[in-house]
Structure formats: structure tokens, C-alpha cells
C-alpha positions as CSV (number, residue, x, y, z in Angstrom):
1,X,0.0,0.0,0.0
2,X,1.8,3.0,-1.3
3,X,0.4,6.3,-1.1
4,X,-0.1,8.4,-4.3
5,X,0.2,12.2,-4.1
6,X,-0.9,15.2,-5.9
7,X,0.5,18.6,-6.5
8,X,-2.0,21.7,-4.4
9,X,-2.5,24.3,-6.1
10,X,0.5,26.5,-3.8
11,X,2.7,23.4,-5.1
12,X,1.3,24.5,-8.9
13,X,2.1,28.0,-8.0
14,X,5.4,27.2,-6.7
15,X,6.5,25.4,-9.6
16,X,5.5,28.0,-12.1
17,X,6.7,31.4,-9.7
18,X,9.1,30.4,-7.5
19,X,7.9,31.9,-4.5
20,X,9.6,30.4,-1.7
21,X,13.4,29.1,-0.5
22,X,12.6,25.9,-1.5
23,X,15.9,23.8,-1.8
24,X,16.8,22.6,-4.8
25,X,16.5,19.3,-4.0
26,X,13.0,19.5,-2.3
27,X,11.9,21.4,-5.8
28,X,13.1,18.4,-8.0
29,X,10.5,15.7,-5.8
30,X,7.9,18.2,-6.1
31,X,8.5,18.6,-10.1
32,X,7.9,14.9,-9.9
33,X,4.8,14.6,-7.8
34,X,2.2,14.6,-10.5
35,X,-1.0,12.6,-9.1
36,X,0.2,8.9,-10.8
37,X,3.4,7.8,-8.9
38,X,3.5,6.4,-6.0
39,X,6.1,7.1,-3.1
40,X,7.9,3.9,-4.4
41,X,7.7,5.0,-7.8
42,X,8.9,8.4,-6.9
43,X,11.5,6.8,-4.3
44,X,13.0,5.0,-7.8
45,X,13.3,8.3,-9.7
46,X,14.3,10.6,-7.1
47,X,17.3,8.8,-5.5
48,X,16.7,10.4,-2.1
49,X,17.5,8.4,1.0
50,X,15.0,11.1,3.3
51,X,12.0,11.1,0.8
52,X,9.2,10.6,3.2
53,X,11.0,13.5,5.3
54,X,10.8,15.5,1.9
55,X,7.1,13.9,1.1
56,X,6.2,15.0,4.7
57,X,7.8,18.7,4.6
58,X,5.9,19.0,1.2
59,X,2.7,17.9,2.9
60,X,3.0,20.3,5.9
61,X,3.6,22.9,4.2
62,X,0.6,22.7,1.4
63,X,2.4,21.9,-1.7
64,X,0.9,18.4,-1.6
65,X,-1.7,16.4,-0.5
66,X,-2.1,12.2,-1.0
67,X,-4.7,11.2,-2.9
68,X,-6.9,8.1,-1.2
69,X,-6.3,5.2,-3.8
70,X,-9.3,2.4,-3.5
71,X,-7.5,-0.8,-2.1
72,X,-8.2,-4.4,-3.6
73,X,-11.0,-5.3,-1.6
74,X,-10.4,-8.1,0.6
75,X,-12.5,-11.0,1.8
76,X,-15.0,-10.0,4.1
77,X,-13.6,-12.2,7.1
78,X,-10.4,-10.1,7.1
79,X,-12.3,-6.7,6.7
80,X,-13.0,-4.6,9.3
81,X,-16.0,-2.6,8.7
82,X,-15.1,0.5,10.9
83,X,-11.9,0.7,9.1
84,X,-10.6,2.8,6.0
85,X,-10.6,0.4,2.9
86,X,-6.6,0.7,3.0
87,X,-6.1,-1.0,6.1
88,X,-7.1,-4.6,5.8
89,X,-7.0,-6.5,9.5
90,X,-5.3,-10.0,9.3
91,X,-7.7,-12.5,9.7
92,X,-8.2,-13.4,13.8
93,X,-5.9,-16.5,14.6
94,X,-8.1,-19.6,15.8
95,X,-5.8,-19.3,19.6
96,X,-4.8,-15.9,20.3
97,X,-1.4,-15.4,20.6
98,X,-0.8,-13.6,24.0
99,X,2.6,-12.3,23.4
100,X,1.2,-10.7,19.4
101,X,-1.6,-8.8,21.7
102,X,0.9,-7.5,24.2
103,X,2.8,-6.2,21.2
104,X,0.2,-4.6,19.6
105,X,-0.8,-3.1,22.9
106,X,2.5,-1.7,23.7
107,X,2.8,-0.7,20.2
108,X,-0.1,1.9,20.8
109,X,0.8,2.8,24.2
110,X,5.0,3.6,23.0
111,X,3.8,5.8,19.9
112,X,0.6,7.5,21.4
113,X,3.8,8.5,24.0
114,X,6.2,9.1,20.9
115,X,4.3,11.2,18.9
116,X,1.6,12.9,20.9
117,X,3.0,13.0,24.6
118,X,2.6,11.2,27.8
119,X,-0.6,12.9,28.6
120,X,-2.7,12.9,25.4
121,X,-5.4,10.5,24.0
122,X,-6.0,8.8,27.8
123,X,-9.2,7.6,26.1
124,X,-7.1,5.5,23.7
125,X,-4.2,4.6,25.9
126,X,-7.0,3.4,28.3
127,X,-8.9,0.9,25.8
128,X,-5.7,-0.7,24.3
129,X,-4.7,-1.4,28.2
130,X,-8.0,-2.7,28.6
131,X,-8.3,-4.8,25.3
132,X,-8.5,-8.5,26.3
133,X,-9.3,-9.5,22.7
134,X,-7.9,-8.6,19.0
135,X,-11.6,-7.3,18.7
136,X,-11.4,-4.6,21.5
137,X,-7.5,-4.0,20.0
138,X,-8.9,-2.9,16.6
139,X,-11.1,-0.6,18.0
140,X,-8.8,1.1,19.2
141,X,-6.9,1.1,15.5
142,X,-8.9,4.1,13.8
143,X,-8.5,6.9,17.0
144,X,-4.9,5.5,17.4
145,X,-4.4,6.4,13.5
146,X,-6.0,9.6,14.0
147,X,-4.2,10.7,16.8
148,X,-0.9,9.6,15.2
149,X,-1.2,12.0,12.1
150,X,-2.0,14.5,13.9
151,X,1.4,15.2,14.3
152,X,3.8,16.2,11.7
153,X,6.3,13.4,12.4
154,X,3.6,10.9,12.7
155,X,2.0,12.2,9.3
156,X,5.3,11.1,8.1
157,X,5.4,7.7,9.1
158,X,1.6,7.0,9.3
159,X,2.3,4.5,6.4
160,X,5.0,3.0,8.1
161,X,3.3,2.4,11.8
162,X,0.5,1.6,10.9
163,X,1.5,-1.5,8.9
164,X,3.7,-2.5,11.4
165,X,0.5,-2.7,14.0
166,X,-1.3,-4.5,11.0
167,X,0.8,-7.0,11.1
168,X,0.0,-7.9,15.2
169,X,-3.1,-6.7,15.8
């Protein structure tokens, strides 16, 4: 799942005017966002070992935006209903595996720390503490996500977290 990203129109204007101190650099991977290639495609063609840093920088500052691809739809029995199309739950092992639930729970907890602060989102630090099952785990999945990308640096690696929780949860 690779996100796709388009050009606003302050990155249009940019790239016609020239009105900021944009590097070099950051002006060549906003030249190639165009709407088609994805951040793999683009991480082929630009050669740049910070790209999501660039991606991110480009985001915050209104030059791009991602576009929300449609996923391959998935079989109903691995789908979670409450959850964006582009993130698919695994489907529910037949015996829980305690030490997978204790990752996924300490997973949220380190991260909501990480990226929003000890203090913030109690509401969802509180459920993933309290989640006994991967059911009551992935409902905490959507506000965790939310909270994550409310932040600048966890914009950045949304992508990359949340596929990591994917794979546990």
C-alpha cells in the first residue's frame, strides 16, 4: 500500500513562480509529484535516502496532498467494517497469541507517547490497556491512526506504523 500524491495548487504555483526558498532538492520531488506515482515510484526516480522527510515537509507545508487510492477489496472475514478500505486487519488466529496482543498493545501505548505526549489521547491509551481480545484491540486502531497523524512526524510515518500494527493486531 503505497500512497499516491498530488500537487496543491500552492505546489502549482510554486512550480511556475518560485515563491519560496525551497531547496533545490525539495523542488526536484515536487517537479515529480504529478497525481500517478506512488512514493515507491517516486523513491526510484528521485534517489533520495530522506523522501518521506521530503514527502512530509511538502505535505505540511501545502504543496501536496495524497490522494486516497481504492485498495483491492479483501475478503469479508479479514475486513473490518469500521476501518478505511486501506487498512485490511489480518484475519483473527483460531488461539490468540498472547505475546502478538501484548505487542500490539504496547505498540499503541509507546507511539501515542512518541508522537503525541505522555498525557494525550488517555481515552485510547485506556482501551488498548483494557483490550482483552484482538476485537477490543482494533477498536482502538482508527482513534490511534487519528491521533498519530495528527502530528507532523507521525503524518510522516503513518504509512510506516500503521502497517507494522497491522501486522500484530
Amino acid at each position: 500500500m503505497s500512497r499516491i500524491f498530488v500537487k496543491t495548487q500552492k505546489g502549482v504555483e510554486e512550480i511556475g513562480k518560485r515563491t519560496s526558498d525551497m531547496s533545490l532538492r525539495v523542488r526536484r520531488i515536487l517537479i515529480l509529484v504529478d497525481g500517478k506515482r506512488s512514493v515507491d515510484e517516486l523513491r526510484e526516480l528521485a534517489l533520495a535516502d530522506d523522501l518521506d522527510q521530503t514527502l512530509g515537509l511538502l505535505e505540511e507545508s501545502g504543496h501536496i496532498g495524497p490522494i486516497r487510492q481504492p485498495e483491492a477489496a479483501a475478503p469479508a472475514s479479514t475486513a473490518d467494517e469500521s476501518a478505511p478500505k486501506e487498512f485490511i486487519f489480518r484475519k483473527i488466529p483460531d488461539t490468540p497469541d498472547p505475546k502478538e496482543m501484548e505487542m500490539a498493545r504496547h505498540f499503541i501505548l509507546n507511539t501515542l507517547y512518541t508522537f503525541c505526549g505522555q498525557w494525550a489521547h488517555l481515552s485510547i491509551v485506556k482501551a488498548a490497556s483494557a483490550a482483552s481480545t484482538h476485537e477490543e484491540l482494533r477498536k482502538s486502531f482508527i482513534p490511534w491512526y487519528n491521533a498519530i497523524v495528527e502530528t507532523g512526524e507521525g503524518r510522516r510515518r503513518a504509512e510506516e506504523l500503521s502497517a507494522s500494527l497491522l501486522k500484530v493486531i
